[in-house]
Wavefront OBJ file of the C-alpha trace (Angstrom):
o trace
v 12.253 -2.988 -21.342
v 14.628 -2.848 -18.473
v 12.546 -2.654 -14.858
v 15.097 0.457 -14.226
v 13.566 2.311 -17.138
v 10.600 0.779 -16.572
v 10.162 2.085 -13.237
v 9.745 5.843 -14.372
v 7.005 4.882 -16.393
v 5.516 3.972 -13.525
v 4.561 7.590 -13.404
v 2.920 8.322 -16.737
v 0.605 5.041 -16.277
v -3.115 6.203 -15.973
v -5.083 3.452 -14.153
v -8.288 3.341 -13.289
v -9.559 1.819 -9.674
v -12.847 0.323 -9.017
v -13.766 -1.122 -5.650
v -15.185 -1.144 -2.244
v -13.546 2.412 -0.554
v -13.795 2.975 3.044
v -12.568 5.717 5.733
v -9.683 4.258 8.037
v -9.699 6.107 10.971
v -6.770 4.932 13.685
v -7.401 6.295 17.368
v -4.261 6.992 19.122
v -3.984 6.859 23.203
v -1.944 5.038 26.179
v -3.370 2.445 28.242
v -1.779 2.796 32.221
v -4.734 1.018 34.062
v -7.541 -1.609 34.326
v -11.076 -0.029 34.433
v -12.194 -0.084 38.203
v -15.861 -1.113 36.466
v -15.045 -4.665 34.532
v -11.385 -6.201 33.579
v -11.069 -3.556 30.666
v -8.371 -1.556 29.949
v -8.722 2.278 30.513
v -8.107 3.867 26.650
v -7.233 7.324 27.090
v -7.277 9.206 23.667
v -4.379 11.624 21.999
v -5.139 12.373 18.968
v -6.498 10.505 15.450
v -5.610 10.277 11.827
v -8.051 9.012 8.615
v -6.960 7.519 5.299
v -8.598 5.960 2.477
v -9.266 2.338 3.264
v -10.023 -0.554 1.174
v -10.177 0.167 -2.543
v -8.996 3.621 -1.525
v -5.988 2.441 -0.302
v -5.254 1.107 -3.633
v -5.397 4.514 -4.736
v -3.499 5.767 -2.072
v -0.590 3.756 -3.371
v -0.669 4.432 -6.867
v -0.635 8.022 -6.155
v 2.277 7.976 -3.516
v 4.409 6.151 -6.326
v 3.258 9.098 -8.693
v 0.800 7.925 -11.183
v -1.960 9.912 -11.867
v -5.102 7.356 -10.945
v -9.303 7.748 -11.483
v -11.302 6.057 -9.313
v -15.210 4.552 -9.393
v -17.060 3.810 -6.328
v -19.946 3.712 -4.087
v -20.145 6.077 -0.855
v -22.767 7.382 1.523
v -24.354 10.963 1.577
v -22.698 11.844 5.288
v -19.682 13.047 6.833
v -17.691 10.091 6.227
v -18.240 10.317 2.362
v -17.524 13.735 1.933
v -14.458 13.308 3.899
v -13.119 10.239 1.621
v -14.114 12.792 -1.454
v -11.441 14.992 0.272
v -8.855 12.711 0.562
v -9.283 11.444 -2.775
v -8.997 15.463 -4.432
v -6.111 16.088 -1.830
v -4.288 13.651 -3.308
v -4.857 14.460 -6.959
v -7.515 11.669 -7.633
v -10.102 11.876 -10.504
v -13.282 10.337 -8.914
v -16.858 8.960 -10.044
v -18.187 8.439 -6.404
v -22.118 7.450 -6.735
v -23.451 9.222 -3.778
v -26.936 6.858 -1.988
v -28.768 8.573 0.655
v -29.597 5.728 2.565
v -26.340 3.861 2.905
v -23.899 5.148 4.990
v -19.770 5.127 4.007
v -17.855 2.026 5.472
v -15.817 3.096 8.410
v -13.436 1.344 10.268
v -12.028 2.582 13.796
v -9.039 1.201 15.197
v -7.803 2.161 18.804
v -4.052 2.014 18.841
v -1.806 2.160 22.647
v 1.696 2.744 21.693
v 2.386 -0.280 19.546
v -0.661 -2.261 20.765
v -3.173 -2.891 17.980
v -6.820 -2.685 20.933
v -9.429 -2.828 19.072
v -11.520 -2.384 15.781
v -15.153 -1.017 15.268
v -16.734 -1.432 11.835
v -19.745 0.849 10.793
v -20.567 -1.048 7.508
v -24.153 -1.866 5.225
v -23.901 -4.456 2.752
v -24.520 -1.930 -0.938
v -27.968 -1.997 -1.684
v -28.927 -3.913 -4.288
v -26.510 -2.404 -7.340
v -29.471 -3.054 -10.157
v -31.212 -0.003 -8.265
v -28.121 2.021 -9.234
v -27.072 0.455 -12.679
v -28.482 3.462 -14.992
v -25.657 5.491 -13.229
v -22.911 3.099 -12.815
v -22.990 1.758 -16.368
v -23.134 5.838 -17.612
v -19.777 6.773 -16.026
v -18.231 3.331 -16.801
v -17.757 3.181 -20.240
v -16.371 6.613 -20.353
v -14.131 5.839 -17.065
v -12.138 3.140 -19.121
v -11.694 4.624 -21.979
v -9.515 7.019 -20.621
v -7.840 4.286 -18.429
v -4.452 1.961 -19.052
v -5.250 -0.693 -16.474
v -8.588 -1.627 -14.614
v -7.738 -2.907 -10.869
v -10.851 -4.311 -9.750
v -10.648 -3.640 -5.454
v -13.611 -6.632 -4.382
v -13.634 -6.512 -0.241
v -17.543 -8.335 -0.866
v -18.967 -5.468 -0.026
v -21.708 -5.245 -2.666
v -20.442 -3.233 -5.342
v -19.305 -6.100 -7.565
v -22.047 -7.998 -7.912
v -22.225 -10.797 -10.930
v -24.172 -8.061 -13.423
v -21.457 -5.656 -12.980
v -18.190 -6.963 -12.914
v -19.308 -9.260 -15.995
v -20.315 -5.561 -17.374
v -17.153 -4.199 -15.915
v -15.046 -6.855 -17.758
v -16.162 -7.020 -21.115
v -16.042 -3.257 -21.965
v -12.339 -4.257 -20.684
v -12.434 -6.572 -23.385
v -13.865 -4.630 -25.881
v -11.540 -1.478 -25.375
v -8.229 -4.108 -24.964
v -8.115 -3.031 -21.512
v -5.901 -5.355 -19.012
v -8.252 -6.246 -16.243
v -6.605 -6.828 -12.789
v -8.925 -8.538 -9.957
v -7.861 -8.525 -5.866
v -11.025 -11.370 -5.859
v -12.908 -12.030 -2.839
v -15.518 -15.229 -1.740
v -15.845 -18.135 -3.327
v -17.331 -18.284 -6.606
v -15.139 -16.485 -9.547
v -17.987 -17.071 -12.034
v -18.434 -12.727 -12.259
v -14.464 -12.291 -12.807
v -15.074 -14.576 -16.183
v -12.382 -13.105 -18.506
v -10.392 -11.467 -16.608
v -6.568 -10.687 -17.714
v -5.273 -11.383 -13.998
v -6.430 -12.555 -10.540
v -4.461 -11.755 -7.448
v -6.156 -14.408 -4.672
v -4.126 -14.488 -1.482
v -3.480 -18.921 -0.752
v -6.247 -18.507 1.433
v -8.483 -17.049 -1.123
v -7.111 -19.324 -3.616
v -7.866 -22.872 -1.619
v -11.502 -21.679 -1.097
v -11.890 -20.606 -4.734
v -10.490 -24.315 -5.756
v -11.855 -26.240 -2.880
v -8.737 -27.522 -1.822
v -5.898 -27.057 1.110
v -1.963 -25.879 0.250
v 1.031 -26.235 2.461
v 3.553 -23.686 0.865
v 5.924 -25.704 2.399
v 4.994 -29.210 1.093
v 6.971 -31.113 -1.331
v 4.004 -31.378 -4.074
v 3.017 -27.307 -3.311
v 3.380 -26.385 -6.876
v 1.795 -29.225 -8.131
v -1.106 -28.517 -6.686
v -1.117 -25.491 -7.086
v -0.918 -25.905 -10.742
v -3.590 -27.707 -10.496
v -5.856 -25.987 -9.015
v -4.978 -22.382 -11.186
v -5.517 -24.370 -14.004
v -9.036 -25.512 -13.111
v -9.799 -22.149 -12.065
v -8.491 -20.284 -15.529
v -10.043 -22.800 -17.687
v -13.196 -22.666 -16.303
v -13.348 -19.062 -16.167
v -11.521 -17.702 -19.306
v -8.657 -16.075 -16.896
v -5.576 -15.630 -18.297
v -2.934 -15.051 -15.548
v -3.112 -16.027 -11.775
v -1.083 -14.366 -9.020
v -1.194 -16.293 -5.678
v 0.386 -13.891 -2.963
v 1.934 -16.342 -0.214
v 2.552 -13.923 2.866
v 6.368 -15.444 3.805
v 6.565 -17.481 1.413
v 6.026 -14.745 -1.644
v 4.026 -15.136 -4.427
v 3.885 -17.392 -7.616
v 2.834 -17.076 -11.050
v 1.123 -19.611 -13.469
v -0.781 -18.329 -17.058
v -2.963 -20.229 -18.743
v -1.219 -20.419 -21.943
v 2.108 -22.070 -20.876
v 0.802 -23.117 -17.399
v 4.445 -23.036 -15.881
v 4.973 -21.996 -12.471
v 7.202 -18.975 -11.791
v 7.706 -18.396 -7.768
v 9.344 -15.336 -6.382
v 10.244 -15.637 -2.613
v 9.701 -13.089 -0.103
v 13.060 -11.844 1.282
v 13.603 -11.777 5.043
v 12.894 -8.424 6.761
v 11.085 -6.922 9.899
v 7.135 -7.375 9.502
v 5.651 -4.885 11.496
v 1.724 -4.602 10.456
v 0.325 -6.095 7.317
v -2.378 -3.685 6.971
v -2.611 -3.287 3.257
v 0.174 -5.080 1.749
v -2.524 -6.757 -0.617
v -3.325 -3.616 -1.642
v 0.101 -2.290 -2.373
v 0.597 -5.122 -4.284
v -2.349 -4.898 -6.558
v -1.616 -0.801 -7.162
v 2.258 -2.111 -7.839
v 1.153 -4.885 -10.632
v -1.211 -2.831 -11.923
v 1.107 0.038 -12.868
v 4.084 -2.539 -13.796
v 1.515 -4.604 -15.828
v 0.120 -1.202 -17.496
v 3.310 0.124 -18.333
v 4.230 -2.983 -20.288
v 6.804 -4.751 -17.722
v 6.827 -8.383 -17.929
v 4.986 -10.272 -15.208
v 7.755 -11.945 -13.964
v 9.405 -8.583 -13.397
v 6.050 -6.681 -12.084
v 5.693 -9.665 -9.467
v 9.619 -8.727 -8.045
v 8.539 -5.084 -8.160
v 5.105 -6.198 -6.059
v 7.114 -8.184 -3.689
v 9.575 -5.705 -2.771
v 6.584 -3.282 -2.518
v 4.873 -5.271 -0.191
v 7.777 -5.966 1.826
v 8.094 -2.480 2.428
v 4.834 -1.655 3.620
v 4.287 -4.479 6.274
v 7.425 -2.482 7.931
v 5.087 0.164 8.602
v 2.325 0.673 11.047
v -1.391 1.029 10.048
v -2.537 1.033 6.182
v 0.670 2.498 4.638
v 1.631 2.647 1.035
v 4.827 2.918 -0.919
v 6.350 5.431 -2.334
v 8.594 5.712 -5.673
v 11.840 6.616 -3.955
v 11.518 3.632 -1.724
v 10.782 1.408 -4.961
v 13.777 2.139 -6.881
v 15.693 2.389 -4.136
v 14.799 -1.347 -2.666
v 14.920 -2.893 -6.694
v 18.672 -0.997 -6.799
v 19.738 -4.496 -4.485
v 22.615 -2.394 -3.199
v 23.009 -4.506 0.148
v 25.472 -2.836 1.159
v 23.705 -0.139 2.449
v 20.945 0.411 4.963
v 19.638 3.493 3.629
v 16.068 3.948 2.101
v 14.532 6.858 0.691
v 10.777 7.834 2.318
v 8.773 10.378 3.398
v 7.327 12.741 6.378
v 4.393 10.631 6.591
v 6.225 7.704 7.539
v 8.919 9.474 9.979
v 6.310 8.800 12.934
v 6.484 5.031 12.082
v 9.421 4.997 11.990
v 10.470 6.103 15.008
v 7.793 4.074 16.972
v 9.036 0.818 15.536
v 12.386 1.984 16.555
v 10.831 2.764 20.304
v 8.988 -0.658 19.414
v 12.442 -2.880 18.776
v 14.213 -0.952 21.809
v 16.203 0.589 19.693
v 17.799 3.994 19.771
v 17.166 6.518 17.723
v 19.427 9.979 16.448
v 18.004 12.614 13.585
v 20.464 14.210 11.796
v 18.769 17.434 9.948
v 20.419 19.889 7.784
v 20.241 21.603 4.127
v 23.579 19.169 3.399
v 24.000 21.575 0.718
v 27.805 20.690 -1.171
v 28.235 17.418 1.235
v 32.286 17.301 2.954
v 34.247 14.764 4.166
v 33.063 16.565 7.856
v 29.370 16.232 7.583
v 29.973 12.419 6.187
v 32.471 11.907 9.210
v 29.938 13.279 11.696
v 27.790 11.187 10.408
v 29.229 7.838 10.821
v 30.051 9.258 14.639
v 26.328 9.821 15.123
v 25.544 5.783 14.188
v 28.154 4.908 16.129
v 26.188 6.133 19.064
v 22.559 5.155 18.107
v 20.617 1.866 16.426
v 18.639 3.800 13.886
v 20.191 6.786 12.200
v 17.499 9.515 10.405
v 18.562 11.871 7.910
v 16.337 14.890 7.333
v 17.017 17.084 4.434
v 15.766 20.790 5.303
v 15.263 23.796 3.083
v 13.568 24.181 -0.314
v 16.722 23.259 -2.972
v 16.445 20.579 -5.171
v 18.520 17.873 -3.238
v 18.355 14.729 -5.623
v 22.164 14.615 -5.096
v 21.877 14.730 -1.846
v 19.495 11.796 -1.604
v 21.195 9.835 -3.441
v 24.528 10.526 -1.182
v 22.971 9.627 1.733
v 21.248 6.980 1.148
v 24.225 5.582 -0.490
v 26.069 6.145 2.870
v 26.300 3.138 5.147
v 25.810 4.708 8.468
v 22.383 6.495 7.108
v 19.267 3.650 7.520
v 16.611 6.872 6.400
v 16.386 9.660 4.491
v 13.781 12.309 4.655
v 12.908 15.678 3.154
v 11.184 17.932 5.393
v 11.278 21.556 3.726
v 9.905 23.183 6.843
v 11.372 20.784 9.418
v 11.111 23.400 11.846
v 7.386 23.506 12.289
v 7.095 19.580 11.522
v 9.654 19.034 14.651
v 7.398 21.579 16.420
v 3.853 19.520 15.868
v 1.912 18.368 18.973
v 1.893 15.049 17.661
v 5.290 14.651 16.542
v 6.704 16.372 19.434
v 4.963 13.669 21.560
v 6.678 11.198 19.821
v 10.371 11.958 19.672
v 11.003 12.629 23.280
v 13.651 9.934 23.531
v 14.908 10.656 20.213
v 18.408 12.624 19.992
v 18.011 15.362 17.050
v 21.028 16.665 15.890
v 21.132 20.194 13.394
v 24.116 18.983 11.359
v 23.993 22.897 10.079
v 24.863 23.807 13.860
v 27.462 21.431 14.057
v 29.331 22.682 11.289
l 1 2 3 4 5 6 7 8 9 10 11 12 13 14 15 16 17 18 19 20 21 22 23 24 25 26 27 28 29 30 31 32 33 34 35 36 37 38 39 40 41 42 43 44 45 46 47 48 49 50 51 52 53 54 55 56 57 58 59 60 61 62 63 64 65 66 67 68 69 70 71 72 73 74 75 76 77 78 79 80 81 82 83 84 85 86 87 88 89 90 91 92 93 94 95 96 97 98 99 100 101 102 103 104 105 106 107 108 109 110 111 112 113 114 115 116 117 118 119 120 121 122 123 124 125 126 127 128 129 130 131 132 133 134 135 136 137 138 139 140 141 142 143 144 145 146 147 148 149 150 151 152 153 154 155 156 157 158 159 160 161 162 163 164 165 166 167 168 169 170 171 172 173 174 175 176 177 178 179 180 181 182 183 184 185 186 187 188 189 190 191 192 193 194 195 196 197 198 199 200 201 202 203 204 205 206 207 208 209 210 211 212 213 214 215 216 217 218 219 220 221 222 223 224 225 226 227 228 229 230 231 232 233 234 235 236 237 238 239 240 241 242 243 244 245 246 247 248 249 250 251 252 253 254 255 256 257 258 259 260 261 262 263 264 265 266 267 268 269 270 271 272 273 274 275 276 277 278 279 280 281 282 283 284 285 286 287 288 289 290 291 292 293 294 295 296 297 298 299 300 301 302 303 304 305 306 307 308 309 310 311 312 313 314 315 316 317 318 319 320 321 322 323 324 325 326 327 328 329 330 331 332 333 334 335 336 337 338 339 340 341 342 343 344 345 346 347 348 349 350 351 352 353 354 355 356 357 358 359 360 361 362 363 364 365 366 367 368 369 370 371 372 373 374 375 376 377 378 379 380 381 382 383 384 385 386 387 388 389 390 391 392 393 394 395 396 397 398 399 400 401 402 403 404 405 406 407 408 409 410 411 412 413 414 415 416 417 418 419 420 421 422 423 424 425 426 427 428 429 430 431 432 433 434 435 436 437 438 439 440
């Protein structure tokens, strides 16, 4: 299979998430002064946003790329679970939330001044214990992965997988020829005994093994061999992923126990909230559809490299897969969405760079509108396109993200309320906005 055509499966894959979900909630202000009380800085608030967090996250990514997804997990009975139910049916998830009365939903608050990460408050219980719970867990599990392609195991050590379950969890997996896929957390990788695939970050990896790697030494991969094949012997794992931050991510399976490496390719890291995440939702679909693992690690990669260019817990989205695997370098354009047009535009503000949104229907492109537009980037750093109106523009996409003056591309059907929201008012006043309609 070619990763091209592989890439639109993508979309009919049907995995099924189990982990530790949280609410995300980022805080949005300025800071202008130190508190006249103690050396603090004075936080004054503008508005917030909440996401799905954690093994939600995961979820979050799988749907922005377009797979359908289910999803198994723990949450309180308050505000903060119902609200993660919400998000999970707003964006099309299938859930089996267990629902405890006296354990309240993990939420993390961030307080965020301009491009300053502040500070982060954590309202978190360890799980109770899960055997109180097991009766109801093991009912909806069987059922969950039958009905599932993949299983992504999500393990933040927050209580859910404890050694009874994920040994449970992994043998139905087993049993029903179900690829297992584990983002593994702590020390001791006893519970993730058979699993198909563990995803360890190096950190993860040297206190799994015992050891300490220098990505950059001249016996790395040795020891790294080394140590993946202790750890897959020992536990009946098949395949080991160690994700390397800069240095990218490598590759070893138990049955050939050769080394494949995939490096990381140079680009603007601007918050790493959640790359792990996007990778595991990336190799899980890839590995579900039936892509090689060589090829599902490139696709994971370039996933991940697109999501530490955004701020907060982002995910990925399909357009902005196939258009980084195209490796057309020479253009700057990428495909996205409205949900990211605010990140944009502060890492922009971030950089010092400049900043000029083109909008228009850019129904039956001419040589004027593509003229105008390599004016515009003569003028400005960053150059936005937004495509307005309710036509199919796939054409259009593709044109302008083909077009070497264009670094975005955008489709905002009502751009005209979305340009007049509090929030993202606030946040283009230096921005130049150009209605390429107008202008023609």
């Amino acid at each position: 299979m070619s990763v091209m055509s592989g890439l639109e499966k993508l979309k009919s894959i049907n995995p099924l998430v189990i982990g530790d979900i949280m609410l995300d909630r980022f805080i949005y202000g300025k800071v202008e002064r130190i508190s006249p009380e103690a050396p603090v800085p004075i936080f004054r608030y503008d508005h917030e946003k909440e996401m799905l967090g954690g093994a939600g996250n995961v979820v979050a990514n799988i749907t922005s790329i377009g797979s359908k997804c289910d999803f198994l997990g723990v949450i309180g009975n308050d505000p903060e679970g119902r609200k993660i139910s919400n998000l999970l049916k707003e964006i099309g998830v299938h859930s089996h939330l267990l629902k405890l009365n006296d354990y309240p939903t993990i939420l993390k608050s961030r307080m965020i001044a301009g491009n300053n990460h502040l500070l982060r408050v954590d309202h978190e219980k360890r799980l109770p214990v899960m055997t109180e719970v097991l009766d109801r867990f093991s009912s909806i599990l069987l059922k969950a992965i039958k009905g599932a392609d993949v299983v992504l195991l999500s393990d933040y050590n927050k209580g859910i997988f404890t050694a009874e379950t994920t040994r449970m969890i992994i043998d139905i997996c087993r049993q029903l020829n179900k690829p297992v896929i584990v983002d593994p957390k702590g020390m001791d990788y006893s519970k993730y005994t058979g699993a198909t695939l563990i995803k360890p970050n190096l950190k993860e990896f040297g206190e799994a093994t015992g050891r300490k790697y220098n990505p950059a030494g001249s016996s790395f991969h040795d020891e790294v061999k080394a140590g993946a094949v202790q750890l897959m012997e020992k536990y009946d794992i098949a395949n080991l992923i160690v994700t390397l931050s800069e240095y990218g991510m490598l590759h070893i399976s138990r049955k050939d126990q050769v080394i494949t490496h995939i490096f990381t390719e140079a680009r603007e890291v601007y918050d790493v909230s959640g790359a792990g995440d996007t990778t595991l939702a990336t190799l899980g679909l890839a590995i579900g559809s039936g892509m090689k693992i060589k090829d599902a690690m490139r696709l994971a990669n370039k996933a991940s490299g697109i999501v530490v260019g955004k701020l907060g817990t982002a995910t990925v989205t399909f357009e902005e897969l196939c258009n980084a695997w195209s490796g057309d370098h020479s253009k700057n354009g990428s495909v996205t969405n409205e949900q990211n047009l605010q990140d944009i535009i502060a890492r922009a503000a971030g950089n010092h760079q400049s900043v000029t949104i083109v909008s228009g229907s850019f129904a039956g492109l001419t040589a004027e509108m593509i003229e105008k537009l390599s004016e515009l980037k003569q003028g400005c750093d960053k150059l936005l396109a937004v495509i307005t109106g309710s036509a199919e523009h796939s054409l259009a996409k593709a044109v302008l993200a083909s077009h070497v003056a264009v670094d975005y591309v955008v489709e905002i059907k009502d751009w005209d309320s979305f340009k007049a929201g509090s929030s993202f008012a606030a946040s283009v006043k230096d921005v130049n906005i150009v209605d390429l309609d107008l202008q023609a």
